[in-house]
C-alpha positions as CSV (number, residue, x, y, z in Angstrom):
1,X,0.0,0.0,0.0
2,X,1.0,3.4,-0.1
3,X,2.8,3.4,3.5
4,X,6.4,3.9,4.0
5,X,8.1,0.3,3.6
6,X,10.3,1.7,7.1
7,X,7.3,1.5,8.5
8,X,6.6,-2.2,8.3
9,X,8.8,-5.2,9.1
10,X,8.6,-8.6,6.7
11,X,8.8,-11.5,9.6
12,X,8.6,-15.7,8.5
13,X,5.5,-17.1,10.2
14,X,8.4,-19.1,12.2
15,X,9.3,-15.4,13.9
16,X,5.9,-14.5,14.1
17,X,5.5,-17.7,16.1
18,X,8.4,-16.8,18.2
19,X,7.3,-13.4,18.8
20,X,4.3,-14.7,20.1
21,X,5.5,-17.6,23.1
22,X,8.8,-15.4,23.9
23,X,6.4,-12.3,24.7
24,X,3.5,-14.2,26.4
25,X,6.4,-16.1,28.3
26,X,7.8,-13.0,29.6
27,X,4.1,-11.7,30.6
28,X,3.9,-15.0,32.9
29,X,1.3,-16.9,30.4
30,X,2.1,-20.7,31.0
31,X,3.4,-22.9,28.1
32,X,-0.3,-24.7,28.2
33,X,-1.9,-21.1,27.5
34,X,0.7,-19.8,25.2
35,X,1.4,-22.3,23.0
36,X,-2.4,-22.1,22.0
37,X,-2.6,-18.7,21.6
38,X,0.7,-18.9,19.8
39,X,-0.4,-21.2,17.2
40,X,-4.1,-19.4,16.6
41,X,-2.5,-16.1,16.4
42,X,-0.5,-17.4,14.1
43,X,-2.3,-19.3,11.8
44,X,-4.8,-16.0,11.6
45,X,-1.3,-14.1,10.2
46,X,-0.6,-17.4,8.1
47,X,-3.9,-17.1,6.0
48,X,-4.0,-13.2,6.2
49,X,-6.4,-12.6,8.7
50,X,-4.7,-9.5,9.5
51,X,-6.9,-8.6,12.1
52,X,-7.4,-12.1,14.3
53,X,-3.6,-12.2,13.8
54,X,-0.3,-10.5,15.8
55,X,-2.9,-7.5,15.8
56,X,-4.2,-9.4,19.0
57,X,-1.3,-10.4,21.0
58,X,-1.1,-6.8,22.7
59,X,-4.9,-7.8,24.3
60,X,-3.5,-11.5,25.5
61,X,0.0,-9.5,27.3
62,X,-2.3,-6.6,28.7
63,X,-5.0,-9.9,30.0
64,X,-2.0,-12.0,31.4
65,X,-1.7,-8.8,34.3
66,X,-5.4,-10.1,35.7
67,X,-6.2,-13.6,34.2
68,X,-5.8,-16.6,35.9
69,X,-2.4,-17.7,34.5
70,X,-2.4,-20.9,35.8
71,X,-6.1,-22.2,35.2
72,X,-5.9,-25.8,34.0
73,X,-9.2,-26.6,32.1
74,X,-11.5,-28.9,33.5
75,X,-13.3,-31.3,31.3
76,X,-16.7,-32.5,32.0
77,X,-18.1,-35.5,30.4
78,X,-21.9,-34.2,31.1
79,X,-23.8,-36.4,28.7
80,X,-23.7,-38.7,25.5
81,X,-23.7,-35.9,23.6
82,X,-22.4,-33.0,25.4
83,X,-19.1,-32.1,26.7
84,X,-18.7,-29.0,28.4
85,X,-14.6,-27.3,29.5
86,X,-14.6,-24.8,32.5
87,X,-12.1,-22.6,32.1
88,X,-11.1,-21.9,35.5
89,X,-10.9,-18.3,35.2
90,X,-7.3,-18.4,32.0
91,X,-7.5,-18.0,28.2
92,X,-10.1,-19.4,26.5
93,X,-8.1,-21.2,23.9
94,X,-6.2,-24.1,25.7
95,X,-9.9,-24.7,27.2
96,X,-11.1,-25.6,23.8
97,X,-8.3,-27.6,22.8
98,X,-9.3,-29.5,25.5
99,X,-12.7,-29.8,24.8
100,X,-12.2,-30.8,21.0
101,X,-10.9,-34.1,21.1
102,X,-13.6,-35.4,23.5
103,X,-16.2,-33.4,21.1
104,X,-14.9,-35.2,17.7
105,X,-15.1,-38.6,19.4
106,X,-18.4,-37.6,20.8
107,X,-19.9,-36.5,17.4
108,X,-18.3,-39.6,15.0
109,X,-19.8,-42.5,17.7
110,X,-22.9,-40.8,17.5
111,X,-23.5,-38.6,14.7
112,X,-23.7,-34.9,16.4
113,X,-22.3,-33.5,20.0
114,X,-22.2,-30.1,21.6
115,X,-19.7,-28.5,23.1
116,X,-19.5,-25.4,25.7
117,X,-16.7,-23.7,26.8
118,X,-17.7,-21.1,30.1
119,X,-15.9,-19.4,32.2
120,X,-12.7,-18.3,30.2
121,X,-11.6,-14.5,30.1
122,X,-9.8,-12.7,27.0
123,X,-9.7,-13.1,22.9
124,X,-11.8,-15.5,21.2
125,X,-9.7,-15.4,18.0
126,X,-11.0,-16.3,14.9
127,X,-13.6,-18.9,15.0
128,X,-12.8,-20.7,11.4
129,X,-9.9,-22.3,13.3
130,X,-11.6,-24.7,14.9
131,X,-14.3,-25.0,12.2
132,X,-11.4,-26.6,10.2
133,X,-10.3,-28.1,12.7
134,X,-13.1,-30.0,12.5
135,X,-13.8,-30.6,9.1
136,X,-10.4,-31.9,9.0
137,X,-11.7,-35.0,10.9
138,X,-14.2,-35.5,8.8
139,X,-16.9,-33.3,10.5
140,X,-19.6,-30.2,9.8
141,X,-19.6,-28.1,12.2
142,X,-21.1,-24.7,13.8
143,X,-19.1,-22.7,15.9
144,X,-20.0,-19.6,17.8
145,X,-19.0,-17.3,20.4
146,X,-20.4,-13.9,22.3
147,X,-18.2,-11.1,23.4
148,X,-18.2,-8.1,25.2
149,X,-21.2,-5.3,24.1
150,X,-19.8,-3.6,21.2
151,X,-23.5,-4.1,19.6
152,X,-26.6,-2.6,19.4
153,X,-30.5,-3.6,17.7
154,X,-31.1,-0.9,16.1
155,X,-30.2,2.6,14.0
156,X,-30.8,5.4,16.7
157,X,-29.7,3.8,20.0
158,X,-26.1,4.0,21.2
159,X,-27.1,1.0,23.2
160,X,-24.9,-2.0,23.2
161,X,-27.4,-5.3,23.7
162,X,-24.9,-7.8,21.9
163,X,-21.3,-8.4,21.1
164,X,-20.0,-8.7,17.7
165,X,-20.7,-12.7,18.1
166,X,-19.0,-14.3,15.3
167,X,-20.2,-17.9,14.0
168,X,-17.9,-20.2,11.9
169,X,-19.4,-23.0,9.3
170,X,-17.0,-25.7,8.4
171,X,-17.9,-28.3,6.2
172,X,-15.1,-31.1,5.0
173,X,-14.6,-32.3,1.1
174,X,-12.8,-35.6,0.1
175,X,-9.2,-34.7,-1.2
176,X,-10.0,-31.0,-1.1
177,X,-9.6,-28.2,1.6
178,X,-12.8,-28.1,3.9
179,X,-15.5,-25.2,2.7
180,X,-15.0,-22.9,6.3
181,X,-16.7,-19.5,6.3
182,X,-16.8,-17.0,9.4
183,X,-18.7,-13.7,10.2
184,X,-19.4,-11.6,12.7
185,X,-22.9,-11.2,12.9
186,X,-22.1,-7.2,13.0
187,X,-21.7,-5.6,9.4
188,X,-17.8,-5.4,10.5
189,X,-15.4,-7.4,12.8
190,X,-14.3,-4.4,15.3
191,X,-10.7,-5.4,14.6
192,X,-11.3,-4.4,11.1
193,X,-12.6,-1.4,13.0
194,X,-9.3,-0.8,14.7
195,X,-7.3,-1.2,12.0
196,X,-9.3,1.4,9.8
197,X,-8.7,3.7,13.1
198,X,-5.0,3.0,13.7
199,X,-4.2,3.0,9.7
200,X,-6.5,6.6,9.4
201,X,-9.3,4.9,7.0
202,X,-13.0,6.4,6.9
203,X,-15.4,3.4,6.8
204,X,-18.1,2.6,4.8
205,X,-21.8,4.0,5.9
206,X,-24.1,1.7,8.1
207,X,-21.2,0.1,10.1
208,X,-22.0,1.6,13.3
209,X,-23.6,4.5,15.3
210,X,-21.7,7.1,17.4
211,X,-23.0,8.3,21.0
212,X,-25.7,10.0,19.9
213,X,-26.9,6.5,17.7
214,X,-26.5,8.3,14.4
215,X,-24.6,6.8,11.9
216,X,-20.9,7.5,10.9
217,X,-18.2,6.9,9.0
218,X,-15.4,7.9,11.5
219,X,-14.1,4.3,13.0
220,X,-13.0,5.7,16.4
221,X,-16.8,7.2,16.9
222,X,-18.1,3.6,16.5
223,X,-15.8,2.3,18.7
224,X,-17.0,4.8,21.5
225,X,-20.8,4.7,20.5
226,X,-22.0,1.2,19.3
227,X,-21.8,-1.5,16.3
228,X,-24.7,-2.0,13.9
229,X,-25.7,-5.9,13.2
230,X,-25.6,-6.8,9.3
231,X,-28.9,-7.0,8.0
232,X,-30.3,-4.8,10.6
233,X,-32.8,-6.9,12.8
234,X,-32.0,-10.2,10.8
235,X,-28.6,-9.9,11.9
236,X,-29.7,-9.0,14.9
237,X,-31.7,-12.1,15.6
238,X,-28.5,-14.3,15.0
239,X,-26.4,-11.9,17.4
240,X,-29.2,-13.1,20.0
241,X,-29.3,-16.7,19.1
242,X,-25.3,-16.7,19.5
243,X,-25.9,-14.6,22.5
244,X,-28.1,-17.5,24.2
245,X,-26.0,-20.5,22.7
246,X,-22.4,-19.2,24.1
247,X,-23.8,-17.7,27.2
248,X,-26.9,-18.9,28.7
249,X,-26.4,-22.5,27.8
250,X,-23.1,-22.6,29.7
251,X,-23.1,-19.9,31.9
252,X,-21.1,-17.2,31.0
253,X,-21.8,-13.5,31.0
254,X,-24.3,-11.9,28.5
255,X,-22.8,-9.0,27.1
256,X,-25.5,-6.9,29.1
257,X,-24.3,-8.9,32.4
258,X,-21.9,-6.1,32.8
259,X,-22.0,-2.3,33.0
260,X,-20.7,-0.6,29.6
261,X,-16.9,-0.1,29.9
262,X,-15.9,-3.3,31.7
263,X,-12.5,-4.2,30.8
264,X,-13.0,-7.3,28.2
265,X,-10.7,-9.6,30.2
266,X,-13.4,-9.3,33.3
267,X,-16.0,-10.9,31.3
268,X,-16.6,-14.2,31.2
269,X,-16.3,-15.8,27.7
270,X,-18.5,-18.7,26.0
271,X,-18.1,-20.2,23.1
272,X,-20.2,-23.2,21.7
273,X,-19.6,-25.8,19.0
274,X,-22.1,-28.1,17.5
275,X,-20.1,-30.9,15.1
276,X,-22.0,-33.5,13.2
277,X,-20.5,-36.6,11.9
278,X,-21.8,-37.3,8.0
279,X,-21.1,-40.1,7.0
280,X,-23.8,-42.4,8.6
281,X,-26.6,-40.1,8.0
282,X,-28.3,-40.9,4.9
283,X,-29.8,-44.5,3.0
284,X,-28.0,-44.2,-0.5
285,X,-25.4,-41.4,-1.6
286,X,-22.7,-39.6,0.0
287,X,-23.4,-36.3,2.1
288,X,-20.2,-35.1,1.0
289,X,-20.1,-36.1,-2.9
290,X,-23.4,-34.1,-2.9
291,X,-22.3,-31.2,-1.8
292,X,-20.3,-31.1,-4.6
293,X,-23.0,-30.8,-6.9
294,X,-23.8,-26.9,-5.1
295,X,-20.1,-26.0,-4.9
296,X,-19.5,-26.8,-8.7
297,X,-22.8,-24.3,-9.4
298,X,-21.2,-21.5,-7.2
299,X,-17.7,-21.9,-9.6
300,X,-19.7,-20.8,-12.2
301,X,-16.6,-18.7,-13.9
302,X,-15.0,-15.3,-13.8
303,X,-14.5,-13.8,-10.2
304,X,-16.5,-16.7,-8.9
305,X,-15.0,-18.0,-5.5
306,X,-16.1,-20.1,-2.2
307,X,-15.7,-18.6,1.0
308,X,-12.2,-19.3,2.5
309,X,-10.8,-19.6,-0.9
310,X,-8.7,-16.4,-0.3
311,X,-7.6,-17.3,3.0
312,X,-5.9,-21.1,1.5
313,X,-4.4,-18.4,-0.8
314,X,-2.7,-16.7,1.4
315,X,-1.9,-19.8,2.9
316,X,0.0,-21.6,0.7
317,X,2.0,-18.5,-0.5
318,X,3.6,-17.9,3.0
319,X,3.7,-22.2,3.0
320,X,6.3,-21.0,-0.2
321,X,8.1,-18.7,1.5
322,X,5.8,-15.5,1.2
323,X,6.8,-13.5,4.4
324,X,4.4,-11.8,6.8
325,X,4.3,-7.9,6.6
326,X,3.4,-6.4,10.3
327,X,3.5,-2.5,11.3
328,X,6.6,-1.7,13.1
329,X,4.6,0.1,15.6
330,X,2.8,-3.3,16.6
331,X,6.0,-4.6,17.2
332,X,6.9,-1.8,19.4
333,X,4.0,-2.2,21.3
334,X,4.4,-5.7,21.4
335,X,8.1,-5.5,23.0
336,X,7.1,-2.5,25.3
337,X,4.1,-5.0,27.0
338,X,6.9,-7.6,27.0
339,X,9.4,-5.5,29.0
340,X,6.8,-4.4,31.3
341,X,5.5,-7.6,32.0
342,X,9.1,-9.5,32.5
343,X,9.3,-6.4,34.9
344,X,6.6,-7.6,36.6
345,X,7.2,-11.4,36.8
């Protein structure tokens, strides 16, 4: 882009990686915490998901000074079908790493399991991870979770109801990459938000209202005043139904649990998975060869592309040595949070 190369630093996803464990080391984050949020953060920077990526590792540092560094998930077997991880208080990613295993073997002896994750503070990160994950085993999936009120119902209310509640869909294909789409259920993820705000862009209208409700363009307005859902109340609708699944089901805070304001870290984070095993499902015919059939109309020529396509793009050109490109002021706030926090431990 039209920025000053000085002011961005080309890094291997192997540095990137590094970057990642040595700083949340030095910030106290055990190697059962890091090493998960290492290897999200990075994949996110691996497929060009700029904004799920090293964006986010300043949030984990900052959320190692008041998480519980050394929660060690607990697994509960509740029923047939349902597995549910308690957090204890850390990150929430080691907690569904070790709720995924249990889930897959859940969902392929018996064709579909659920799985909630409660009581875990900080990121999410980007829910197509485990969605792949997933369909890497062979399974479709749903994946959801609720943050923090960023979110409101409506055009003319600065209220925040919802948070920006992403959901991931993941379905596998034989000798193929898995078809994985993710979105928040607001018109934009608010990291895109923050980026446009640290990197000067306007927005596009009907993002988000400012504190007065009314709509703007200026990103850093939004992120004081409130989020508007895609689709208006449709979007809306699935913001609630995420809402309920990530933190009723569970029990973890709704985003309205808390007063506007709360430091993110102090809520307590849900996310729920539903995975489905298809290959026993129907009498004749394969679930998977069918599926085919809608992908090939979708391909349908010129500009034509399935969701995720960009992504195993990306992918496969840093796989062939394409190196990441990161603002030098990110990595100056990252080594600043790391000196502070080696300070402190």
């Amino acid at each position: 882009s039209d920025q000053n190369m000085a002011d961005t630093v080309n890094l291997s996803l192997d540095a990137v990686y590094q970057i990642c464990v040595e700083s949340l080391s030095a910030c106290g984050v055990t190697e059962l915490h890091r090493g998960a949020i290492a290897r999200l953060l990075c994949a996110a920077e691996r497929d060009g998901c700029t904004s799920h990526g090293l964006f986010r590792l300043p949030a984990f540092l900052e959320g190692a000074r008041s998480i519980n560094l050394d929660a060690v998930p607990e697994v509960r077997d509740v029923l047939p079908g349902v597995v549910h991880v308690d957090g204890k208080g850390g990150f929430q990613q080691a907690s569904v790493n070790a709720g995924i295993d249990p889930l897959i073997l859940k969902a392929q002896s018996q064709g579909v399991a659920i799985l909630g994750v409660g009581n875990t503070h900080g990121m999410s990160g980007a829910m197509w991870y485990h969605a792949e994950q997933l369909a890497d085993k062979g399974l479709v999936s749903i994946v959801c979770c609720n943050t923090p009120a960023y979110v409101t119902s409506r055009v003319g209310s600065p209220k925040r109801v919802y948070g920006t509640n992403p959901m991931a869909f993941g379905w596998p294909r034989e000798g193929k990459s898995p078809l994985v789409w993710d979105q928040a259920t607001s018109v934009m993820a608010r990291g895109e938000i923050q980026v446009a705000q640290r990197d000067g862009h306007a927005i596009p209208d009907g993002v988000g209202v400012g504190e007065d409700g009314n709509v703007t363009k200026d990103p850093a307005e939004i992120l004081r005043g409130a989020q508007l859902p895609f689709g208006l109340y449709k979007g809306s609708n699935i913001g609630m139904m995420i809402e309920l699944l990530s933190a009723c089901l569970f029990g973890s805070d709704l985003a309205v649990d808390k007063p506007d304001g709360t430091p993110f870290h102090e809520y307590s984070r849900g996310l729920f998975i539903i995975a489905i095993d298809p290959a026993k499902l129907r009498t004749s015919g394969s679930a998977l060869a069918h599926a085919e059939t809608l992908f090939s109309a979708l391909m349908d020529g010129e500009g034509s592309r399935l969701p995720g396509d960009r992504r195993h793009k990306h992918r496969k050109d840093v796989e062939e040595g394409k190196e990441i490109t990161i603002p030098a002021s990110l990595i100056q706030k990252i080594e600043e949070l790391t000196k502070q926090g080696g300070a402190k431990n």
